[in-house]
C-alpha positions in Angstrom: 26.0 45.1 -21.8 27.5 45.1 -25.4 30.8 43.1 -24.8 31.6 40.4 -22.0 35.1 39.6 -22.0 34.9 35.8 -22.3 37.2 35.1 -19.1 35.3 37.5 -17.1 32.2 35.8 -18.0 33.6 32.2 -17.3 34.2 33.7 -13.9 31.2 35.0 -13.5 29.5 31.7 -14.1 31.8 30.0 -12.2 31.2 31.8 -9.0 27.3 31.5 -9.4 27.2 28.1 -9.6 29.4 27.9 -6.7 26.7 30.4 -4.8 24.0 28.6 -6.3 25.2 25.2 -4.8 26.8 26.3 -1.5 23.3 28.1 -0.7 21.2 24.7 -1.7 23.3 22.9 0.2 23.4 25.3 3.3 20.0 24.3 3.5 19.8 20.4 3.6 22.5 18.3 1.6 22.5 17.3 -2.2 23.8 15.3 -5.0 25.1 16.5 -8.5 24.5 14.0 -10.9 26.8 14.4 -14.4 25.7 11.8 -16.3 27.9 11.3 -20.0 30.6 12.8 -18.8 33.0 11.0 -21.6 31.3 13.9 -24.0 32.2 16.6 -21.4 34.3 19.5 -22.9 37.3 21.4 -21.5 34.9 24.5 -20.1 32.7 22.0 -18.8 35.8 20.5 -16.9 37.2 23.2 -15.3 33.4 24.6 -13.8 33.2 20.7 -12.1 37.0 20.7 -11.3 36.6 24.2 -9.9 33.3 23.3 -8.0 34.7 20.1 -6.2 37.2 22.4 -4.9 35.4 25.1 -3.8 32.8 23.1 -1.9 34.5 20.4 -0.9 33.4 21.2 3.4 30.2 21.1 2.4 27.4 17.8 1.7 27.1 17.6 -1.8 27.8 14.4 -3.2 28.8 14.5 -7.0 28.5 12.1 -8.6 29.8 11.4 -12.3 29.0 8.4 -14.8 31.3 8.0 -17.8 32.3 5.5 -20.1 35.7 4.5 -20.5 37.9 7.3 -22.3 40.7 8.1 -24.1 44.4 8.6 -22.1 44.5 12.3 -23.5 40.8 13.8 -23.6 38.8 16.2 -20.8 37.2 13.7 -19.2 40.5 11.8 -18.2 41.7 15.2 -17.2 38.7 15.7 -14.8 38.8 12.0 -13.6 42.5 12.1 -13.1 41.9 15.2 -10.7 39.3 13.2 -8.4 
């Protein structure tokens, strides 16, 4: 594989995490720990906005530590969304 069109592979990664979680927590239940998230980045936002979604039946318990952030930055985006 030469060339991985950047959307496809944000996809891509998306969806295994999403199998990677479902299947851990198909077996007993689990917790996510995002610990800084004030330095998380817009990718880094969507893959945990996308994952709370997409699991949200199941018992995984997420759980996110930030310090206080800016009005306009990713982290109040993410935090907004929860």
């Amino acid at each position: 594989m030469d060339y991985l069109d950047p959307q496809i592979l944000q996809r891509q990664t998306f969806v295994a995490m999403r199998r990677l979680l479902a299947s851990e927590a198909a077996r007993s239940p689990i917790v996510v720990i995002v610990d800084d998230a004030h330095w998380i980045d817009a990718a880094s936002r969507d893959l945990m906005l996308y994952l709370w979604r997409a699991l949200a039946d199941l018992p995984i318990l997420f759980v996110v530590l930030t310090r206080p952030v800016e009005q306009k930055s990713p982290t109040s985006a993410l935090l907004d969304e929860v």
